[in-house]
Structures are given as C-alpha cells and as structure tokens.
C-alpha positions in Angstrom: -30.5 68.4 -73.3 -32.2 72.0 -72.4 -34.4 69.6 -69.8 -30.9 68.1 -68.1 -29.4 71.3 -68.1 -32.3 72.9 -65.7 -32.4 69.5 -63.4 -28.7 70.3 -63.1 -29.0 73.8 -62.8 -31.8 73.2 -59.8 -29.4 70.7 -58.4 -26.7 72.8 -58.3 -28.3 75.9 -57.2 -29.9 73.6 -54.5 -26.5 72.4 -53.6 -24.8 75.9 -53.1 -28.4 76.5 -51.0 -27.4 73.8 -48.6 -23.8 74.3 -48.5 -24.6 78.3 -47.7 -26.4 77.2 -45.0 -24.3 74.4 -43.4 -21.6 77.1 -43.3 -23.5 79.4 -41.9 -25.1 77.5 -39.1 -21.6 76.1 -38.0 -19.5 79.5 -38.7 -20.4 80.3 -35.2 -19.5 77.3 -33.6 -16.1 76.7 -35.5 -14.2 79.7 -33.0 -11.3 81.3 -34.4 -7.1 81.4 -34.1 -7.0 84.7 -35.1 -5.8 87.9 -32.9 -4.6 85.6 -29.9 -2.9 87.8 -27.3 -0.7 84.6 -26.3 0.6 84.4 -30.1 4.0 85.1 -28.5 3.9 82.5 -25.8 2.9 80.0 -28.5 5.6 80.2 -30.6 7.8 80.0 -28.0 6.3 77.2 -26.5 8.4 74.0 -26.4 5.7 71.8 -28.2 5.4 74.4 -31.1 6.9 73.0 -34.1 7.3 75.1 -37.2 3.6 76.3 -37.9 1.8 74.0 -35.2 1.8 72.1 -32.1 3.4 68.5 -31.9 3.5 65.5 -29.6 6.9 64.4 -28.7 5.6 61.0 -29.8 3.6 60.8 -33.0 0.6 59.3 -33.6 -0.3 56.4 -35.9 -3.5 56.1 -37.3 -5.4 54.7 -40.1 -7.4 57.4 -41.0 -9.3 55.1 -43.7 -10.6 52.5 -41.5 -10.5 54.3 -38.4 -13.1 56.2 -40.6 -15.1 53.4 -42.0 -15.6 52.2 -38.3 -16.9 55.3 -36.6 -19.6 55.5 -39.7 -20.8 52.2 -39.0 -23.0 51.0 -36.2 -23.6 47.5 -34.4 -26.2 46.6 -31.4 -25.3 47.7 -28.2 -22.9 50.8 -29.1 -25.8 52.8 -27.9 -28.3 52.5 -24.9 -31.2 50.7 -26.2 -33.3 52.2 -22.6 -33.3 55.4 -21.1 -29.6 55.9 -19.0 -30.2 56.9 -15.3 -28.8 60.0 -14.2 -29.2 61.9 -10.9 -29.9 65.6 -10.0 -27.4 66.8 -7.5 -28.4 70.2 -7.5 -29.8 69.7 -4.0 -26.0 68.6 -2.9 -24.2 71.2 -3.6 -26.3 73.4 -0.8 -23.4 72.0 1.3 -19.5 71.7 0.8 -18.3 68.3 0.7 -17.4 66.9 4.2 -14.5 65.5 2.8 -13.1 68.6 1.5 -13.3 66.8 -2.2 -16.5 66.3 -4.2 -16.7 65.0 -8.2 -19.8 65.2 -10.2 -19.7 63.7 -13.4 -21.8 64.4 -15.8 -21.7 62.0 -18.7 -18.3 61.8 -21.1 -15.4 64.6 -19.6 -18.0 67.3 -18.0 -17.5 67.3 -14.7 -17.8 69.6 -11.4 -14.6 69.1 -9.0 -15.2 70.6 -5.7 -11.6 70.5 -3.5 -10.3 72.2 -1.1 -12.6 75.6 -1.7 -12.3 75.6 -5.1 -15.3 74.9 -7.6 -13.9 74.2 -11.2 -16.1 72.7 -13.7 -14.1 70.5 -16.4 -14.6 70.5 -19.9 -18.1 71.8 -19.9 -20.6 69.8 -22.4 -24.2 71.0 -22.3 -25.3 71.5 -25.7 -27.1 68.2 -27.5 -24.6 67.9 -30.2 -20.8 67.7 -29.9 -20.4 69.4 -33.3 -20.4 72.8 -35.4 -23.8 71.8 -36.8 -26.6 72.1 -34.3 -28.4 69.6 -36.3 -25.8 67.2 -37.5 -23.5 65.1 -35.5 -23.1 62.5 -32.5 -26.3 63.4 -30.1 -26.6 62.8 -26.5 -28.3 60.6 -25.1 -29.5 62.4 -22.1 -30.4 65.5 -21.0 -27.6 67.0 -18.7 -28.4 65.5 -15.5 -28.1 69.0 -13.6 -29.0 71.8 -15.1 -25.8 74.4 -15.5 -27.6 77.4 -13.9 -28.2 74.8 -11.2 -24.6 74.6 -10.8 -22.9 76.1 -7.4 -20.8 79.1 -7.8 -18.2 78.2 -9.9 -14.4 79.8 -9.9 -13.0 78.8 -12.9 -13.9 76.1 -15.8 -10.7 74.0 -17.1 -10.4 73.5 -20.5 -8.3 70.7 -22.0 -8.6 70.8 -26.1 -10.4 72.4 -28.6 -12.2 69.7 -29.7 -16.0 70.2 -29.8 -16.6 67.2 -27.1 -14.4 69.2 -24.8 -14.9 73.1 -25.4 -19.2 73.8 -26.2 -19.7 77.4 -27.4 -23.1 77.0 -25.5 -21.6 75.7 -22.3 -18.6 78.2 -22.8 -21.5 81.1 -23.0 -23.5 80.4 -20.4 -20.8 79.9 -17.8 -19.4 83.3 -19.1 -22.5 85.0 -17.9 -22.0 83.8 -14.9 -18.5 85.6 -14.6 -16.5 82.9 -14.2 -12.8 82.7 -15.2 -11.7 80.2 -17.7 -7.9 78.2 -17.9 -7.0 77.0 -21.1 -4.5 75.4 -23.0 -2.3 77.8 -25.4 -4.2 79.4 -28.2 -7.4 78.3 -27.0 -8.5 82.0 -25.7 -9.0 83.2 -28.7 -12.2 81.0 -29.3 -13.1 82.1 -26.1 -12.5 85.6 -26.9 -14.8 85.3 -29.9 -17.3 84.1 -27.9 -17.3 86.9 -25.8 -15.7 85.9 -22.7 -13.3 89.4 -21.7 -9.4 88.9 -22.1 -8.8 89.2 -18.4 -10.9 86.3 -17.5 -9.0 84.1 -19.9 -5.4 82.4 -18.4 -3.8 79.8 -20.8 -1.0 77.6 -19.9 2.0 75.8 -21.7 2.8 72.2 -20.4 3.9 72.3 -16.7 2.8 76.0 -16.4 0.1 76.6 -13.5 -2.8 79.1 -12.4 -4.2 79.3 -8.7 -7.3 79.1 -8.3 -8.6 80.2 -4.3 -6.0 77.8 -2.2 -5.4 75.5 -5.8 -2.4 75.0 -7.9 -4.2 74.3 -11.7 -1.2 72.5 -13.4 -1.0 71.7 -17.0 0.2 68.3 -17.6 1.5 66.8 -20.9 -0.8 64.7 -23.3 -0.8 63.1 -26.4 -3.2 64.0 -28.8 -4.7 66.7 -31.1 -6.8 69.9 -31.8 -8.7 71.8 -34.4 -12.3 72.6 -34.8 -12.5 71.4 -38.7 -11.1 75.4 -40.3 -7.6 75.3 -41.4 -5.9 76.3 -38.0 -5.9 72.7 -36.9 -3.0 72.1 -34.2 -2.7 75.7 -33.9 -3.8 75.5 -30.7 -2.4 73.1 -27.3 -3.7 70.0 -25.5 -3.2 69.1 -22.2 -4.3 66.8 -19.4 -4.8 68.9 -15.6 -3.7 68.6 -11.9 -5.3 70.4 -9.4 -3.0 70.2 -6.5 -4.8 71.8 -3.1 -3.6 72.2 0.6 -5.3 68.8 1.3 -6.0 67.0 -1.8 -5.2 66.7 -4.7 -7.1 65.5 -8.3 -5.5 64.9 -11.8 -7.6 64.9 -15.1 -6.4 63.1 -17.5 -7.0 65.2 -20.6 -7.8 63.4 -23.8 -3.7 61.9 -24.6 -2.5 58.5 -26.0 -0.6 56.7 -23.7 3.3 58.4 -22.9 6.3 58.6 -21.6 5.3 61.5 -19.0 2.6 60.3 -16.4 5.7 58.6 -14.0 7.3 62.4 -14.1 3.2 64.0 -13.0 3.3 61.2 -10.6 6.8 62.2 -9.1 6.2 66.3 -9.7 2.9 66.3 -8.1 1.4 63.2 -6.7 0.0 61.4 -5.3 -3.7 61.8 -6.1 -6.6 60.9 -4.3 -8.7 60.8 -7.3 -7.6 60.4 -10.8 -10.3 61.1 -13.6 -9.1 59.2 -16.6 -11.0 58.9 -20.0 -11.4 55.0 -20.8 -14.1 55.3 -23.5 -14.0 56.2 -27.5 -11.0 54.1 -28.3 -10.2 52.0 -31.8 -7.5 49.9 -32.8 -7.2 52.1 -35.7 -5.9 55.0 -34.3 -4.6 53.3 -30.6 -2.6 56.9 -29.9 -5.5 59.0 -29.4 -7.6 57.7 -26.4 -5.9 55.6 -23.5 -8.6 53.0 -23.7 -9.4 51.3 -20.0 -6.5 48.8 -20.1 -3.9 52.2 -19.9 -6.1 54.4 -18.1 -5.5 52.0 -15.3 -1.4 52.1 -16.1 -1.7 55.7 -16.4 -3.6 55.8 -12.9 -0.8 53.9 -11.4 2.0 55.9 -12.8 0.7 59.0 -11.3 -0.1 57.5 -8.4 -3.6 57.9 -8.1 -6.0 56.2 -4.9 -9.1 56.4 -6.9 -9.6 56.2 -10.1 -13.2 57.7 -11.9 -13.6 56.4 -15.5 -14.5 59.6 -18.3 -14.6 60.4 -21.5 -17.7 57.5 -22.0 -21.3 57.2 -21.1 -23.0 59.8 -23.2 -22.2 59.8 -27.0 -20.8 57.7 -29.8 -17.6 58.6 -31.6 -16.2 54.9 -31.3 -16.8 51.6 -32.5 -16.9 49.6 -29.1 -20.1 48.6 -26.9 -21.2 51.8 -25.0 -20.8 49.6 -21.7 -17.6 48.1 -22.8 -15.1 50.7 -20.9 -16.4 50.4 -17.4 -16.6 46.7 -18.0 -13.0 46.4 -18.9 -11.4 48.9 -16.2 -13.3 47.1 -13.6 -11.5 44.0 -15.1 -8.0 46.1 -15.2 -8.7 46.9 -11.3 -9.1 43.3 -10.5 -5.2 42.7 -11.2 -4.1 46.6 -10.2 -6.5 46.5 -7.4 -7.0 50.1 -7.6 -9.9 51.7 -6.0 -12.7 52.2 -9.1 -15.6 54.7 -8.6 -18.4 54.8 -11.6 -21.0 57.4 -10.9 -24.2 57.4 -12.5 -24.1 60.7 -14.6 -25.2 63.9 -12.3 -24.4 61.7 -9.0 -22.2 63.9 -6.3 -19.4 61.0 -4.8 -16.3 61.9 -2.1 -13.9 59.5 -3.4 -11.5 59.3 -0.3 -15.0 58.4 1.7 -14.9 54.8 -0.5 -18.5 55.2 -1.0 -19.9 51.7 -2.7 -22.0 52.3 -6.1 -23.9 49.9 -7.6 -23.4 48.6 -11.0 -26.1 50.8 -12.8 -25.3 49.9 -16.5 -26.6 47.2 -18.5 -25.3 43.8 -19.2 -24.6 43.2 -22.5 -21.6 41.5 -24.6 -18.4 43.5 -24.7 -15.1 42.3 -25.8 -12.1 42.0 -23.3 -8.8 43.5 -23.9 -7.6 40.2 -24.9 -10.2 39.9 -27.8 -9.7 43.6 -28.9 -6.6 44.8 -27.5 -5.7 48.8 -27.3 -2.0 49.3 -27.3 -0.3 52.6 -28.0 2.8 52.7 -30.3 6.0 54.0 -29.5 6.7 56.5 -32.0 3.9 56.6 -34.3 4.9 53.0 -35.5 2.2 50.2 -35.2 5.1 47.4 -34.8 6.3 49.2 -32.0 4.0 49.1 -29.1 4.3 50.1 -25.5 4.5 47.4 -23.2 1.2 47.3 -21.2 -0.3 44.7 -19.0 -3.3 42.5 -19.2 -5.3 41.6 -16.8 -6.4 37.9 -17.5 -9.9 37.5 -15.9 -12.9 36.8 -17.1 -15.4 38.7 -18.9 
C-alpha cells in the first residue's frame, strides 16, 4: 500500500507538473474579455442576448460525433507531398494594374489590395492554430510570403476570435509595424492585451463601417461562434466583411452557416467583383458552422459576386473531408452557377476582374460529391428543417 501510494503521489504531482505548464504556455495565447472600452456598445448591440452574443438562427450540432470525427483521421485529409506555394513578395513592388489585387495565403489569410487600400484579412502566421504552441492542428507549409515581406499595410480585418482567424503572433508582428486593426465587438480587448494601443483598435457591430484611405470596411452578418477556450466564450462578435471602394468592391465571407442575410449584403452593397468565401472545414455534424462549397457558391450568388476565390481550406485540418475535396466540389457548383472560380496557389498575387486562367495545382485524389455527402444548413437549429439549396449534378 505505502508503494501505491508514492506511484500515485508521483503521478499526481507529475500531473499538476504538466497541467502547470499547459496553462502556462497557453495563458498568453488565450487573450482576455476583460476591461473592453466597447463594453457599452456590446450590450447594446442588437445581437447581444442576455450575457452573450447570438445568431438570429441557431445552430444545430452534434457535438459528440462532430467530435469523434475531427479526432479521427483517413488517407487523403492531409497532403501526402509537399503543397506548392509562391513568393509574391516581388509583386507587390507595384500596385495592381487593375486597381484590385488578392493574395491568399493558405486557409482565411489573405492580402486584399483595392482601390489604395492594403488590408490583410485574418492574419495566420504562427505554425499552430491553437493556445498551445506545441499542441494542436499544424500547418503544412511555411507562410508562402514572409509578413515583414508584406507591403505597407493600412489596417488588418479581423472576423472572430477563433485562433484560425486572430494569431497573437500575427496580431504582434503586424502591430509593430503600426498598423490599425478593425474588429468585431469585444474583440479589442485581446488586442489590447497584446499590446496593440486603444486608438489603433475600431470594432464594429453588424452593418457598422470604418474607412479605410478611399474604402468603406462594412461589417456583414454571419452565423457562427467565438471564444478562445476561457469562460468568456460568445462574449465577443462574429462577422463576415465588405470592403466597398470607389471602383471595386470585395466581400469576405467571414466564417457563418448559411442565412437569411447575404440577398440583403447583395442588395445593400453589391455587386462584388470578387467574393472570398470559405468552402473548406465543414461536417454533417454541425452543417451551421461552415458554408461548405455547395453554399459558398449560393452565398456568392446572393451577394452578387463576379468572382468567387475559395478560403478557409488548403493549410490545416479541423474537418473530416479530403483536403482537396472543397476546391473539387465548388468547381463542380460553378459548372451549374457558372460563376467565375479563381484558386490560387497559396502566396500567388491574382487580379480577379483580369480573368487570369490558373492551372489546377492540387492533387487528384477521391473526394466525395455533394450528393454522396451532402452539407445543408438548418433553418432554425433544427436538422429536419433544412434550407433549400441546389445541387449541381455533374460528375466527380
């Protein structure tokens, strides 16, 4: 007995050890909800409910499964061979002829150069997604241009809280740099624990805007969720982004379920010449968190979007689907929309409204169509009710 007790003893003190440090090495990365200088605009804030944010819509989701999915793993979910990327640093020594310019840099990280304006989106640099620097979803590619190779930058759009969406690392670096940030409401006060000064920071309600040089940055609804694993989770606002310029005009999706308010962004500030919707990181377990490409396309139409440019895919896994599978099935979607698709290679600088043609850079590999594994959001957070949503019936 005296012998279990000290093997539990070490076990236990071993156990505090490592929890001591897991807590430690994430504290940092976790942010905080407390001391926001916007606490008053939050809880006036049409979507604040009570003690937190809500969608107009709920979601369904079954958390159990969904669960079970995400920890297992099949072939193909992640490159077996090394992804190609480009280096555009040398690019960006000239403005886009065009007068619009998108660089995507694997999953939602992008650079959107329009009309004057240089706003990176949802910065991702760091190697892990996560509050732990050693545990979590790892990239599988270096960032294909380096952020100090980045041009000057005027402001960084931020569209959750969600560690695939706001880095501390890529929040940090960019701060140094002096740019301003745009946020959803209550996300400044990670930013504020991170360092970045108060009057640097704008954050926006639904349908509230920020200019940016000669650009309108409008918040647009979504349908989704926040919360950095700490208590304040919902505490803090999603949103999706327009970005509305004397000549062009781009809308960012946002992470959202599909909803009942892209026909009203369409109408309120369309139409776009390039749409960045996320098509990847979608289960049928929890079909109101990610669009999936079979909505992104309906969502693309509804705002009116020329050109659509796939996101929210091509550098991690937090999904149960073939890493190729999303621009496989939205280049189906487009073959019955016939909406203009443009899939960069991660890092590579593209002018939408100049059609450029880009080869078809990913593997081949099996992937199911939206017939075999459909995505279709529900209505009101009830799986028998579903949104009505076109399939496109070609081949795989």
């Amino acid at each position: 007995m005296k012998r279990f007790l000290r093997y539990l003893a070490v076990v236990v003190g071993l156990l505090a050890v490592f929890l001591v440090f897991a807590a430690v090495s994430a504290w940092p990365n976790v942010g905080s909800g407390a001391n926001d200088p916007h606490a008053a605009d939050i809880v006036r804030s049409p979507q604040w409910h009570g003690d937190r944010f809500a969608n107009p819509l709920p979601m369904y989701s079954n958390i159990q499964g969904g669960i079970l999915q995400m920890l297992e793993s099949q072939p193909g979910e992640e490159p077996d061979a090394p992804v190609p990327t480009i280096d555009s640093s040398a690019v960006y020594a000239q403005p886009p002829a065009s007068g619009l310019r998108v660089t995507w840099f694997g999953h939602s990280s992008m650079l959107v150069e329009i009309d004057g304006a240089n706003i990176v989106v949802d910065p991702l640099w760091s190697e892990r997604p996560s509050p732990f620097p050693w545990l979590g979803p790892k990239r599988w590619y270096e960032p294909p241009v380096p952020i100090d190779h980045l041009p000057h930058v005027d402001a960084v759009v931020i569209s959750h809280d969600h560690y695939d969406h706001l880095d501390r690392a890529s929040v940090q670096a960019l701060n140094a740099r002096g740019t301003r940030f745009i946020v959803p409401l209550g996300v400044g006060a990670h930013l504020i624990g991170w360092g970045v000064p108060q009057e640097r920071i704008t954050e926006l309600d639904w349908w509230q805007e920020a200019k940016v040089g000669n650009v309108r940055v409008v918040s647009t609804p979504s349908r989704h969720a926040s919360g950095r694993l700490s208590p304040q989770s919902d505490r803090t606002l999603w949103t999706g982004f327009a970005l509305v310029g004397p000549a062009h005009r781009a809308f960012y999706s946002g992470d959202t379920g599909l909803n009942d308010t892209f026909i009203d962004v369409g109408t309120r500030l369309g139409p776009f010449d390039v749409t960045m919707i996320e098509v990847g990181q979608y289960d049928p377990q929890w079909p109101d968190w990610h669009l999936g490409p079979e909505q992104a396309m309906l969502v693309h139409e509804e705002v009116r979007g020329r050109v659509l440019i796939p996101v929210h895919w091509g550098l991690i896994k937090l999904a149960h689907h073939a890493w190729t599978e999303p621009p496989e099935r939205i280049l189906a979607a487009a073959k019955c929309s016939h909406a203009g698709v443009l899939i960069p290679e991660p890092g590579q600088a593209v002018e939408p409204t100049t059609h450029p043609v880009i080869p078809h850079w990913w593997p081949s590999q099996r992937w199911f169509t939206a017939e075999q594994h459909p995505i279709v959001a529900s209505r009101r957070g009830d799986p028998n009710e579903k949104f009505d949503v076109p399939v496109c019936r070609s081949p795989s």
